[in-house]
N, CA, C and O atoms as a Tripos MOL2 file, in Angstrom:
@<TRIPOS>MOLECULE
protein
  280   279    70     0     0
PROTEIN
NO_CHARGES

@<TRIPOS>ATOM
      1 N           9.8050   -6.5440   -6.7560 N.3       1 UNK1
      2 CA          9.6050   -5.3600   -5.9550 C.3       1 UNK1
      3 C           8.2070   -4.8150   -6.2520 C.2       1 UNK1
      4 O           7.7430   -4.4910   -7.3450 O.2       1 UNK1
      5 N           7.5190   -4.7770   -4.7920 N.am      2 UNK2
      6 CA          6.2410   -3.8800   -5.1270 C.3       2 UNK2
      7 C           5.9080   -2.5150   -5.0320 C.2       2 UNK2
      8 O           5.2120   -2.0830   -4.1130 O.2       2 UNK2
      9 N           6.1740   -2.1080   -5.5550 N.am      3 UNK3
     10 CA          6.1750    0.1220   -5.4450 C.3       3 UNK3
     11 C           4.3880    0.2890   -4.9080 C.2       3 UNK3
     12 O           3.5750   -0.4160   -5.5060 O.2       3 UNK3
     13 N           3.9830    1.0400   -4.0200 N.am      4 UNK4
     14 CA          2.8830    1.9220   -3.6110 C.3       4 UNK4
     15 C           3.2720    3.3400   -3.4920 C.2       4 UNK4
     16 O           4.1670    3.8680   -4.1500 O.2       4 UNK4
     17 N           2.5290    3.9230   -2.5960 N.am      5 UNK5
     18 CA          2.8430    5.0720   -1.9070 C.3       5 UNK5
     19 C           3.0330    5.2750   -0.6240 C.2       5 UNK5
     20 O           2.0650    4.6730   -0.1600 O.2       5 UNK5
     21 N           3.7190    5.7870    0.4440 N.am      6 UNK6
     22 CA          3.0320    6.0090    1.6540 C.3       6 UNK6
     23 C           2.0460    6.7540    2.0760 C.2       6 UNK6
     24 O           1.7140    7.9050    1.7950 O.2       6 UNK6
     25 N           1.3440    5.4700    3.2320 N.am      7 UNK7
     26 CA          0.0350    6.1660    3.8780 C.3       7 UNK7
     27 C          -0.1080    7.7080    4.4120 C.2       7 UNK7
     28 O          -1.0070    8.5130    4.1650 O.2       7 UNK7
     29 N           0.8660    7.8390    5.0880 N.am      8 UNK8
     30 CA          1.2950    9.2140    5.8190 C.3       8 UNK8
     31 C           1.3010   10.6150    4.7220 C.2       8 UNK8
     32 O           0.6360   11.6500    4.6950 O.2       8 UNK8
     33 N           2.9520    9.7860    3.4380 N.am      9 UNK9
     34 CA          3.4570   11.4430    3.0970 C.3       9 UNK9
     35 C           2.6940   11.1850    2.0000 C.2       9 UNK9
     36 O           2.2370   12.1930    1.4600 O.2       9 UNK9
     37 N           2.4150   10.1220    1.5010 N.am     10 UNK10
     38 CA          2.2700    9.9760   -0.4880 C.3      10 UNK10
     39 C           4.3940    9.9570   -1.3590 C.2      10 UNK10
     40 O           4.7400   10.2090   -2.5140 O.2      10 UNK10
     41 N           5.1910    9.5830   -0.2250 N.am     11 UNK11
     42 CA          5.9470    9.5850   -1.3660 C.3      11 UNK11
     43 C           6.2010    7.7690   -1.6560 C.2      11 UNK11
     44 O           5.5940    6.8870   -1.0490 O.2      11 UNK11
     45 N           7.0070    7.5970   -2.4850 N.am     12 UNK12
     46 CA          6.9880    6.5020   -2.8640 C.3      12 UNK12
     47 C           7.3020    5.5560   -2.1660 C.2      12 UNK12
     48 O           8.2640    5.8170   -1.4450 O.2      12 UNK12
     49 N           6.7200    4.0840   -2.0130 N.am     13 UNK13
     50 CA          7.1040    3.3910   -0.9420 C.3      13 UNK13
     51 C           7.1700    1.7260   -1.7020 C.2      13 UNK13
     52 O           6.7230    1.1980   -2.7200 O.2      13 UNK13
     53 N           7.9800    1.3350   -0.5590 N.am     14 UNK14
     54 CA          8.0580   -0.7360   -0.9150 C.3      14 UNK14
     55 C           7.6520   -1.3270   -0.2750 C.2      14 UNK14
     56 O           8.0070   -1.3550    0.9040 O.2      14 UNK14
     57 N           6.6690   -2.1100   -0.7960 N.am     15 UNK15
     58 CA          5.9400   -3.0770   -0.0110 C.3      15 UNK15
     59 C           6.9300   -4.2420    0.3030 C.2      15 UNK15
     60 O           7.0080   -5.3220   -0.2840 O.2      15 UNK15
     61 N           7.4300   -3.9370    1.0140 N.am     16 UNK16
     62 CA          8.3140   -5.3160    1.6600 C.3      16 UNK16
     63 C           8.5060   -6.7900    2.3580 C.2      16 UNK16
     64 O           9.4860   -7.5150    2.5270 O.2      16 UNK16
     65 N           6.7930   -6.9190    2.7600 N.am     17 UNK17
     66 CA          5.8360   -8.2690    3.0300 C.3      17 UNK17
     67 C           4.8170   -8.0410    2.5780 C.2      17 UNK17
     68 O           4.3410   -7.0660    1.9960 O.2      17 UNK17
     69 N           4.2190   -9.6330    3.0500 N.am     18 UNK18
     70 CA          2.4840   -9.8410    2.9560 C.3      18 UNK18
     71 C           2.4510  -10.9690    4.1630 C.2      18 UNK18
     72 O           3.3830  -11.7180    4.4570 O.2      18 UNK18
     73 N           1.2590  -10.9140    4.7370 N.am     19 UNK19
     74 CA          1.1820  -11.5950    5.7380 C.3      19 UNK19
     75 C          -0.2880  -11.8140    6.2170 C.2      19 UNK19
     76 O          -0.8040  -10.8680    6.8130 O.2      19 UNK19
     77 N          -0.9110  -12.7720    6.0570 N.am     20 UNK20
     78 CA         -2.7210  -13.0720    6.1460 C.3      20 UNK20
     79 C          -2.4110  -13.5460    7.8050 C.2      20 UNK20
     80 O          -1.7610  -14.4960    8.2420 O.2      20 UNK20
     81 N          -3.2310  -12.3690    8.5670 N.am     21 UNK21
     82 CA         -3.5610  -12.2830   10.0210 C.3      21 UNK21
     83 C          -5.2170  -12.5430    9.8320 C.2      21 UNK21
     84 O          -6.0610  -12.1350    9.0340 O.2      21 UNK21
     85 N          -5.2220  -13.4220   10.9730 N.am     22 UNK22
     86 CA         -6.5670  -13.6480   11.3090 C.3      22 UNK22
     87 C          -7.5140  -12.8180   12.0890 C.2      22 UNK22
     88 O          -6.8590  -12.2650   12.9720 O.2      22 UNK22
     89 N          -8.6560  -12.5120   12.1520 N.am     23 UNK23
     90 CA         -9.8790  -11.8360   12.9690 C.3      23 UNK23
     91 C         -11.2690  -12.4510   12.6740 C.2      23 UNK23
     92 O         -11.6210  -13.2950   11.8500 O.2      23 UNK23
     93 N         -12.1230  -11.5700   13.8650 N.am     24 UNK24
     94 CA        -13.2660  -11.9810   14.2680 C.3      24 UNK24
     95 C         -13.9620  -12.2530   12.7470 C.2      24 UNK24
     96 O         -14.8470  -13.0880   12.9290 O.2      24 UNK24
     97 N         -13.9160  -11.9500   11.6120 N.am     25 UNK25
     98 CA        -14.5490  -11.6250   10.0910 C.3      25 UNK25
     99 C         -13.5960  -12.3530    9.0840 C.2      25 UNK25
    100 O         -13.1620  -12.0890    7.9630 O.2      25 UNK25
    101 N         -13.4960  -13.1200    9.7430 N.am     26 UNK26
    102 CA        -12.2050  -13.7570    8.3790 C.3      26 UNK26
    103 C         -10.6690  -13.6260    8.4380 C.2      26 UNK26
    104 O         -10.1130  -13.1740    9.4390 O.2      26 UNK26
    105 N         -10.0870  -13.9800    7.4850 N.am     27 UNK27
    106 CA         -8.5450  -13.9040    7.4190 C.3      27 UNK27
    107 C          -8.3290  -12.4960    6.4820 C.2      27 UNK27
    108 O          -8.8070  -12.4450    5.3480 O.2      27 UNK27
    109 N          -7.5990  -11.4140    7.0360 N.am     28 UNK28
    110 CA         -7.0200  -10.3240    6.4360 C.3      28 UNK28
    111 C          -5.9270   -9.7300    6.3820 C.2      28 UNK28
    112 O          -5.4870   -9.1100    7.3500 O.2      28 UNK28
    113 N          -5.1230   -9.8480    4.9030 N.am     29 UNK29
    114 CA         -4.0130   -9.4010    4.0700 C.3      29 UNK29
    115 C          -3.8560   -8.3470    4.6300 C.2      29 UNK29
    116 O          -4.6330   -7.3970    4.5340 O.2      29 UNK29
    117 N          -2.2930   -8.3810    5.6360 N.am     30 UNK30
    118 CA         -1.4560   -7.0280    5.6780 C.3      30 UNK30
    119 C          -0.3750   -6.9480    4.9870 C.2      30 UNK30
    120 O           0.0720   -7.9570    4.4410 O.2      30 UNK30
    121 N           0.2080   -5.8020    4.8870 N.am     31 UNK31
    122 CA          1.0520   -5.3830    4.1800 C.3      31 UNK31
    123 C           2.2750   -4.6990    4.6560 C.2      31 UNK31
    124 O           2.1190   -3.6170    5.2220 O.2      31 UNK31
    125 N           3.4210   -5.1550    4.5160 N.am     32 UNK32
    126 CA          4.0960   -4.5120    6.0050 C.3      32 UNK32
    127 C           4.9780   -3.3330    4.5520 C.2      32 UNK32
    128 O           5.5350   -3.8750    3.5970 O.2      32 UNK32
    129 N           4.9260   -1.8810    4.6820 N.am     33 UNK33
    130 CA          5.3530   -0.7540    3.8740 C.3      33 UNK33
    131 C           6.4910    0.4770    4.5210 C.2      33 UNK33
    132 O           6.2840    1.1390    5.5390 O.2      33 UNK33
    133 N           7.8520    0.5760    3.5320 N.am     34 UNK34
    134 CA          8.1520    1.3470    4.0390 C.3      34 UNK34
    135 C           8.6340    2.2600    3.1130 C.2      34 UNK34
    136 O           9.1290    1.9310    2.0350 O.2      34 UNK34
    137 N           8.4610    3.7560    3.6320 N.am     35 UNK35
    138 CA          8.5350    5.1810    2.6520 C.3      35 UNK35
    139 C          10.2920    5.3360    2.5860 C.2      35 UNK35
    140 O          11.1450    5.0850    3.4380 O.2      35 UNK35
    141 N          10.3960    5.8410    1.2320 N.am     36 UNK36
    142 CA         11.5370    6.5350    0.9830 C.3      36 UNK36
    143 C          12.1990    7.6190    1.9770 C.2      36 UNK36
    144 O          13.4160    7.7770    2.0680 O.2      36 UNK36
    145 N          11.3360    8.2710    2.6340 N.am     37 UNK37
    146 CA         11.1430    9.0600    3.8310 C.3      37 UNK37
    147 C          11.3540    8.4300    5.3140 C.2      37 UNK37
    148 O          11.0640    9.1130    6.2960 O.2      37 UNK37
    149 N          11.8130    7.2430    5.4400 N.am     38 UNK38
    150 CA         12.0430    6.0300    6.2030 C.3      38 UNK38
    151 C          10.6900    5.7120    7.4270 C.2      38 UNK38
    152 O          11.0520    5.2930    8.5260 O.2      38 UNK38
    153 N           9.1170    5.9350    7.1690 N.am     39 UNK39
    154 CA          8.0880    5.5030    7.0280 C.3      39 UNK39
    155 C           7.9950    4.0140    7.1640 C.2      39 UNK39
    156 O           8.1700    3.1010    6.3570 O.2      39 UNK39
    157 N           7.7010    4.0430    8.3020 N.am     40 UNK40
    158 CA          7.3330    1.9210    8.2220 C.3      40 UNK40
    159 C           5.8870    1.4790    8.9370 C.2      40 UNK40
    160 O           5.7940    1.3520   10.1580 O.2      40 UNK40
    161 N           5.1680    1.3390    8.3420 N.am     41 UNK41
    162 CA          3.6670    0.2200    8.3840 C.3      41 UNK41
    163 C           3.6680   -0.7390    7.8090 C.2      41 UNK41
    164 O           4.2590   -1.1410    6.8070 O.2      41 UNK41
    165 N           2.5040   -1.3940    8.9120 N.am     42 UNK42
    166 CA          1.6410   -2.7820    8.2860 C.3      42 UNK42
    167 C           0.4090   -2.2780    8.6740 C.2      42 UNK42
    168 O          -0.0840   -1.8160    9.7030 O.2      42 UNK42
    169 N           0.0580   -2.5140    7.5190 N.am     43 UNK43
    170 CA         -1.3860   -2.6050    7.6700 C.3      43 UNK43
    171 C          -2.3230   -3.2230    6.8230 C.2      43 UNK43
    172 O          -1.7820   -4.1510    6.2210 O.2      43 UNK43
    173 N          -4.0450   -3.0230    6.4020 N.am     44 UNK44
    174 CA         -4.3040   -3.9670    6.2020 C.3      44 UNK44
    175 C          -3.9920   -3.5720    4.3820 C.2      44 UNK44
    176 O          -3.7250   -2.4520    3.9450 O.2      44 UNK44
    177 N          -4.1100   -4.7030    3.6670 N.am     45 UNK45
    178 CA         -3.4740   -3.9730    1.8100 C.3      45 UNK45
    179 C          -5.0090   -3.3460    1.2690 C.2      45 UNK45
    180 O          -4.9540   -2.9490    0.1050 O.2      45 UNK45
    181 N          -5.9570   -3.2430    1.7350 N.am     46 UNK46
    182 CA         -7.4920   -2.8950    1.5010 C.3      46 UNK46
    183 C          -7.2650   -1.0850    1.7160 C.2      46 UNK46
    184 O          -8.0640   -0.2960    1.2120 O.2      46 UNK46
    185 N          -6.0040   -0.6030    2.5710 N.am     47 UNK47
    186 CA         -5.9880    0.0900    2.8050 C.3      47 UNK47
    187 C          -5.2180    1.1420    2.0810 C.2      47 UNK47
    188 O          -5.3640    2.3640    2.0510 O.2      47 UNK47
    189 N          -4.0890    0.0970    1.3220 N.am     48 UNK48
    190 CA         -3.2020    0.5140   -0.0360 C.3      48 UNK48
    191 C          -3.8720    1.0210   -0.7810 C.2      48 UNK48
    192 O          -3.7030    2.1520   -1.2380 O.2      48 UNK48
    193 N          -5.0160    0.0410   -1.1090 N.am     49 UNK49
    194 CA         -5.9020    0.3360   -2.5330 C.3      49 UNK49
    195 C          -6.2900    1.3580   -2.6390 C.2      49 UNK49
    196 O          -6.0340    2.2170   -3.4820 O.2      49 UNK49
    197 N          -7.3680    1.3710   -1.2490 N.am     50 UNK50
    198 CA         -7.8950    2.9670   -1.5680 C.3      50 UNK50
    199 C          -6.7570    4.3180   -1.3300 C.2      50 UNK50
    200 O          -7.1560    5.2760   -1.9930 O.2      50 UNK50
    201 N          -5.9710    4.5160   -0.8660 N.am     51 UNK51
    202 CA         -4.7800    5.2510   -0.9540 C.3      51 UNK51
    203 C          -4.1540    5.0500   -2.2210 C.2      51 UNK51
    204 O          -3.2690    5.9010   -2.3010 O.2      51 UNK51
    205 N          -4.1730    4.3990   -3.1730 N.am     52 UNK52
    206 CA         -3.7230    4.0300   -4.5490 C.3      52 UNK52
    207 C          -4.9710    4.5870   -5.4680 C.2      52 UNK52
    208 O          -4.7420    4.9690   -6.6160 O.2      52 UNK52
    209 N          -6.3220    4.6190   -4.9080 N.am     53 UNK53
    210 CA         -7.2920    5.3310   -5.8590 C.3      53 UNK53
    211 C          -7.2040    6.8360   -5.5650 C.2      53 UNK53
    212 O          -6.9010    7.5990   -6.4820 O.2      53 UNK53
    213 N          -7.4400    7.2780   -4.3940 N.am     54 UNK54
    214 CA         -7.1940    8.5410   -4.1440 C.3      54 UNK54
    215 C          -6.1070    9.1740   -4.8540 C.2      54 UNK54
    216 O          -6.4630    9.9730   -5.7200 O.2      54 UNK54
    217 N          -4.3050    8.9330   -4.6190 N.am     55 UNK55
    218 CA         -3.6430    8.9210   -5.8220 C.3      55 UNK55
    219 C          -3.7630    9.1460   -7.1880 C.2      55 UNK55
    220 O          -3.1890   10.0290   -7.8250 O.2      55 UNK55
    221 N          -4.8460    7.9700   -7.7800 N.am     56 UNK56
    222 CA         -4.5960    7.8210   -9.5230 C.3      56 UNK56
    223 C          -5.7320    9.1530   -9.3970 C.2      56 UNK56
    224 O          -5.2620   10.0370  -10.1130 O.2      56 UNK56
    225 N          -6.7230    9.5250   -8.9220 N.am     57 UNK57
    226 CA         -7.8010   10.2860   -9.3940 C.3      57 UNK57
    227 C          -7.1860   12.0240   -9.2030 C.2      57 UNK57
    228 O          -7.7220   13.0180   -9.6920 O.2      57 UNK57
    229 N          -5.9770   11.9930   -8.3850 N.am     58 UNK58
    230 CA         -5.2810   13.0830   -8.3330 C.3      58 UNK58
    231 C          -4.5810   12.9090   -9.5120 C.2      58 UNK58
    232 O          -4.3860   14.0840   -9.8210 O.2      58 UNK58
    233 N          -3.9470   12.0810  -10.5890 N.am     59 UNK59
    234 CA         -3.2420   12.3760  -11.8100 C.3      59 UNK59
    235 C          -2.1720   11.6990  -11.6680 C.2      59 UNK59
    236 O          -1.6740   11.2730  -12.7100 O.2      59 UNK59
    237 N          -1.4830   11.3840  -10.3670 N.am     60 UNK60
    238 CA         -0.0050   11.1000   -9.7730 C.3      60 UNK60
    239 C           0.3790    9.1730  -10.4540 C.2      60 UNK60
    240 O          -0.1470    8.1440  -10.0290 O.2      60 UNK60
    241 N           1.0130    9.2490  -11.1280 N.am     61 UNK61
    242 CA          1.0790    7.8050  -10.9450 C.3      61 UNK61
    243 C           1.4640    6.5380   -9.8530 C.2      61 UNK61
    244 O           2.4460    6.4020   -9.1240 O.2      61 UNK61
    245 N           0.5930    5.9130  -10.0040 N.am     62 UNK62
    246 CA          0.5780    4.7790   -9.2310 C.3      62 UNK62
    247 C           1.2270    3.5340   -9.6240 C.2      62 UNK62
    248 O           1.5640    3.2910  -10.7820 O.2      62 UNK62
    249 N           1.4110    2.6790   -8.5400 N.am     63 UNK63
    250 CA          0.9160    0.9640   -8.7680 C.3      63 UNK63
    251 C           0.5540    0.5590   -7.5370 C.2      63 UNK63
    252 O           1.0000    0.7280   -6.4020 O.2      63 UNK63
    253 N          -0.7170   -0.2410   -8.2090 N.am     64 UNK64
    254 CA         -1.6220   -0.7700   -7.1090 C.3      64 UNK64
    255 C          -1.4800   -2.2470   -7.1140 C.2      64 UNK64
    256 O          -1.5480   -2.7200   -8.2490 O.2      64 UNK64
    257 N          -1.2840   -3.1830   -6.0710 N.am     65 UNK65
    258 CA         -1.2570   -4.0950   -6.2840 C.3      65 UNK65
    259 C           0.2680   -4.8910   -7.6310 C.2      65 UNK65
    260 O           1.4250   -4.4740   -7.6900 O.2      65 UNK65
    261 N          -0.1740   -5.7330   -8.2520 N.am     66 UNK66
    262 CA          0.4450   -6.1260   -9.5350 C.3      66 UNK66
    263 C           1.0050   -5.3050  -10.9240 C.2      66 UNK66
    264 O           1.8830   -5.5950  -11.7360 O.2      66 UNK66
    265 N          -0.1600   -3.8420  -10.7810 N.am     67 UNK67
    266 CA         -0.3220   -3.3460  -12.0640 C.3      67 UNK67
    267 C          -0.0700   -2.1670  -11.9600 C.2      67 UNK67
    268 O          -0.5520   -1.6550  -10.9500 O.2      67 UNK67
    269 N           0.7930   -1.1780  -12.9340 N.am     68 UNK68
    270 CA          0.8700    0.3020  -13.0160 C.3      68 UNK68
    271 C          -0.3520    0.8700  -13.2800 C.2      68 UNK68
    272 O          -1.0610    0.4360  -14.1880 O.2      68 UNK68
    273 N          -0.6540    1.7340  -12.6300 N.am     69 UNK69
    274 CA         -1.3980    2.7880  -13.1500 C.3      69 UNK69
    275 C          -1.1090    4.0640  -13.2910 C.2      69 UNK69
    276 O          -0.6700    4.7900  -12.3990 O.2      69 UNK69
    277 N          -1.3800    4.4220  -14.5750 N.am     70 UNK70
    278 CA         -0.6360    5.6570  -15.2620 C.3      70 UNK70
    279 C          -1.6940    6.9880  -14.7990 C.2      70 UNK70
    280 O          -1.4340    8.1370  -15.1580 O.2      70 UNK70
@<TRIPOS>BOND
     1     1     2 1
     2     2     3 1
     3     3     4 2
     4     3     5 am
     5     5     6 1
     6     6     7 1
     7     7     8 2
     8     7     9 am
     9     9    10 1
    10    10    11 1
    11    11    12 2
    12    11    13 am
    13    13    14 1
    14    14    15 1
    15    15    16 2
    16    15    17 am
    17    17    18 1
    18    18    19 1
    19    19    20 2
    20    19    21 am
    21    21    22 1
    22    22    23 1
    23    23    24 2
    24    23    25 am
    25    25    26 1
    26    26    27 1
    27    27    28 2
    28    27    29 am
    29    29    30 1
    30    30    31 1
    31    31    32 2
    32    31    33 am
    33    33    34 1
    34    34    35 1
    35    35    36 2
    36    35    37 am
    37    37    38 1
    38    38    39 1
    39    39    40 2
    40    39    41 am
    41    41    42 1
    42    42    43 1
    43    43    44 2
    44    43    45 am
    45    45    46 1
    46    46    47 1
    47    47    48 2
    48    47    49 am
    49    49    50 1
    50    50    51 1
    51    51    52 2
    52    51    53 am
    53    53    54 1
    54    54    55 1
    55    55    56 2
    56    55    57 am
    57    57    58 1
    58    58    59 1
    59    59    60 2
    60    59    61 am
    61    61    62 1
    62    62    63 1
    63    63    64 2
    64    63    65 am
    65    65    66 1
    66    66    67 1
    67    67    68 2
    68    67    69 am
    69    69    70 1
    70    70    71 1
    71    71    72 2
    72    71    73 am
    73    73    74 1
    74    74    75 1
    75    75    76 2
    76    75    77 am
    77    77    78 1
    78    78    79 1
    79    79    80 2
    80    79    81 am
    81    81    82 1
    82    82    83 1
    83    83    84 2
    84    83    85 am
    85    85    86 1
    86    86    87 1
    87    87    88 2
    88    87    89 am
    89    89    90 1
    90    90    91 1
    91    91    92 2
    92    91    93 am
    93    93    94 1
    94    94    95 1
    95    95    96 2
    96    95    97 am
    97    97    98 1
    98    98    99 1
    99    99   100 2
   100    99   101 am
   101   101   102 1
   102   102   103 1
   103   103   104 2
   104   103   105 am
   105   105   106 1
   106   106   107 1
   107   107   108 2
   108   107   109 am
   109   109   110 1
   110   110   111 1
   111   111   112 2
   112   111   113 am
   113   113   114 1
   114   114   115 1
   115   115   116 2
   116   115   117 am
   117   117   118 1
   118   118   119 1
   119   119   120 2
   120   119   121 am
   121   121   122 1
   122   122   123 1
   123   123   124 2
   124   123   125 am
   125   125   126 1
   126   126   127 1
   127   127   128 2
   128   127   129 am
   129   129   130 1
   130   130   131 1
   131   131   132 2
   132   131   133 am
   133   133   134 1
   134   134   135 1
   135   135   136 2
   136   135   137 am
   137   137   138 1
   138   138   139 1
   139   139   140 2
   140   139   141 am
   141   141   142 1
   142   142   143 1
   143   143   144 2
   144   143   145 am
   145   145   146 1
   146   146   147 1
   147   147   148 2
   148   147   149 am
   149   149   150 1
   150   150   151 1
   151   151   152 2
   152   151   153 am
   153   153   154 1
   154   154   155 1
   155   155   156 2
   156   155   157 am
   157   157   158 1
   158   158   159 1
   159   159   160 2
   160   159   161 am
   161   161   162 1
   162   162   163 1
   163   163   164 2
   164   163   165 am
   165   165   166 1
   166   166   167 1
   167   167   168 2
   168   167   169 am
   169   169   170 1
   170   170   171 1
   171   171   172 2
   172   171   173 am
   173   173   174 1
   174   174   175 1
   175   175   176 2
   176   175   177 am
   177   177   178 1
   178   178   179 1
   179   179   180 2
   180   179   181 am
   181   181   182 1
   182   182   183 1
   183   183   184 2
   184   183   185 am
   185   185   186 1
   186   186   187 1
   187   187   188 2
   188   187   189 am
   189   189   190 1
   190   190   191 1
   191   191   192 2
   192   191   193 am
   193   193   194 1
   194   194   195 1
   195   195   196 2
   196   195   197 am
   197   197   198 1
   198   198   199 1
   199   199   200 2
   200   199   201 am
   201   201   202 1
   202   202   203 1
   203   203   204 2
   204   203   205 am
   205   205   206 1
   206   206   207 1
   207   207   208 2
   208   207   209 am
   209   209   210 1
   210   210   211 1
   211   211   212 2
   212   211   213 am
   213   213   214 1
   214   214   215 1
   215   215   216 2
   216   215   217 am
   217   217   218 1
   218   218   219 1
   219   219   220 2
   220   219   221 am
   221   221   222 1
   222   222   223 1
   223   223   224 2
   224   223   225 am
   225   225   226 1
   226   226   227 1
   227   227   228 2
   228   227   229 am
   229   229   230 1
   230   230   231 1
   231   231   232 2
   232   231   233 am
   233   233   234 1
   234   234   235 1
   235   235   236 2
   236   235   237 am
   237   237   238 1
   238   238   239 1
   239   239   240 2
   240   239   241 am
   241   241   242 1
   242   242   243 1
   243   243   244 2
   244   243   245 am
   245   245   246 1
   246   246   247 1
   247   247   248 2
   248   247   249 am
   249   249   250 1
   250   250   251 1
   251   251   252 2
   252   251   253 am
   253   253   254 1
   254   254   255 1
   255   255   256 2
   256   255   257 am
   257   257   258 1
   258   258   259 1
   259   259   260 2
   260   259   261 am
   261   261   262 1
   262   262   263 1
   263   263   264 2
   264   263   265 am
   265   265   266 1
   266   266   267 1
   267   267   268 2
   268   267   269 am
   269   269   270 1
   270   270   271 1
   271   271   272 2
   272   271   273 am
   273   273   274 1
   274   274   275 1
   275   275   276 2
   276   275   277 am
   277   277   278 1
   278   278   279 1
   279   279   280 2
@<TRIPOS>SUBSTRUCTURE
     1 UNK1         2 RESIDUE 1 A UNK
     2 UNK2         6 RESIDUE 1 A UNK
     3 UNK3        10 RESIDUE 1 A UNK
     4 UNK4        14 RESIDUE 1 A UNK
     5 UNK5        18 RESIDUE 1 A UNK
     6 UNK6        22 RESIDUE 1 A UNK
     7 UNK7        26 RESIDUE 1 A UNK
     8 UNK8        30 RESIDUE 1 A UNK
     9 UNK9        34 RESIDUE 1 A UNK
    10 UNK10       38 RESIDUE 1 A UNK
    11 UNK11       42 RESIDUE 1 A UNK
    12 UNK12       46 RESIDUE 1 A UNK
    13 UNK13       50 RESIDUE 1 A UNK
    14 UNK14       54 RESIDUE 1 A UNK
    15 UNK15       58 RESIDUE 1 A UNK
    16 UNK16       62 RESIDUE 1 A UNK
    17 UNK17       66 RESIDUE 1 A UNK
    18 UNK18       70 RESIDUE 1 A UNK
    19 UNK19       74 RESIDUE 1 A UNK
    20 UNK20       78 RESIDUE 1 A UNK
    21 UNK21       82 RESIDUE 1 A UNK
    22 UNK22       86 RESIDUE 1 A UNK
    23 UNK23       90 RESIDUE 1 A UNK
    24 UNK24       94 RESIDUE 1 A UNK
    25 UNK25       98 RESIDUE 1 A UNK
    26 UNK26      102 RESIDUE 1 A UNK
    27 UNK27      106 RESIDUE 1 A UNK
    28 UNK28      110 RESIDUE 1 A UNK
    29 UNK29      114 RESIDUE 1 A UNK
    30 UNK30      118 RESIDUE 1 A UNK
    31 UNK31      122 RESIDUE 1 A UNK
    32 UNK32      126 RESIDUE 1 A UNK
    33 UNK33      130 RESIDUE 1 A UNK
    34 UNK34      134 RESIDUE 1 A UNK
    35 UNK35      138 RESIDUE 1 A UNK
    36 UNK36      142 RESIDUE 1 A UNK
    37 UNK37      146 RESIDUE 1 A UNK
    38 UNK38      150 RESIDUE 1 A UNK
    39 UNK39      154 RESIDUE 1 A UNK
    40 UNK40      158 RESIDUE 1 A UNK
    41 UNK41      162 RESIDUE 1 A UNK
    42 UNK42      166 RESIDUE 1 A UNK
    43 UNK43      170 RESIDUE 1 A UNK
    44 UNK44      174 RESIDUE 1 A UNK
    45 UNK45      178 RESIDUE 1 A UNK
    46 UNK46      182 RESIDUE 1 A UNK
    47 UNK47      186 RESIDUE 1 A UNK
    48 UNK48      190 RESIDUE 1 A UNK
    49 UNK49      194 RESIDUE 1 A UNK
    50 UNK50      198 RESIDUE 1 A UNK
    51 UNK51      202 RESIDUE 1 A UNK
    52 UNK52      206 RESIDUE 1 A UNK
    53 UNK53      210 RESIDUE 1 A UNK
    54 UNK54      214 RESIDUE 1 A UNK
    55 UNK55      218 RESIDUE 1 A UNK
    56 UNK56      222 RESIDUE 1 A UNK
    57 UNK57      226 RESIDUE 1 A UNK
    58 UNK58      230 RESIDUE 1 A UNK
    59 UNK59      234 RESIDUE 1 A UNK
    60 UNK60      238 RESIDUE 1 A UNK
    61 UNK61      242 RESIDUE 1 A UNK
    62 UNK62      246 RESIDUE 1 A UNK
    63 UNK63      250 RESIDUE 1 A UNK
    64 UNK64      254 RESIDUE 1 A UNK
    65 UNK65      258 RESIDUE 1 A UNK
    66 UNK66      262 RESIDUE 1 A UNK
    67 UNK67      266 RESIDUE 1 A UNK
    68 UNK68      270 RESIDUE 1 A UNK
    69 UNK69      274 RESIDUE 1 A UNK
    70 UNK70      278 RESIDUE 1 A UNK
């Protein structure tokens, strides 16, 4: 299980796929996410991250990707 946040509220969310879609710039990692708040996206995971930094620099704990951040 992969824990983030949601894009929308910030409450806790599961990354429930991964899926490499193609475009004009290369092949790019989406992420299909849905909130405890019943919240459902895909989008791209570039987009997790920085929503996962914004997060940690507010204090809130995270996990980004693989790894907790406290």
């Amino acid at each position: 299980m992969e824990l983030t946040t949601c894009p929308e509220c910030q409450a806790p969310a599961e990354i429930v796929g991964r899926e490499v879609w193609s475009s004009t710039d290369g092949p790019v990692e989406h992420a299909r996410v849905r909130c405890v708040r019943r919240h459902f996206f895909c989008l791209p995971t570039e987009r997790l991250r920085l929503a996962s930094a914004r997060q940690d620099r507010a204090g809130a704990p995270m996990v980004d990707g693989d790894r907790e951040v406290a």
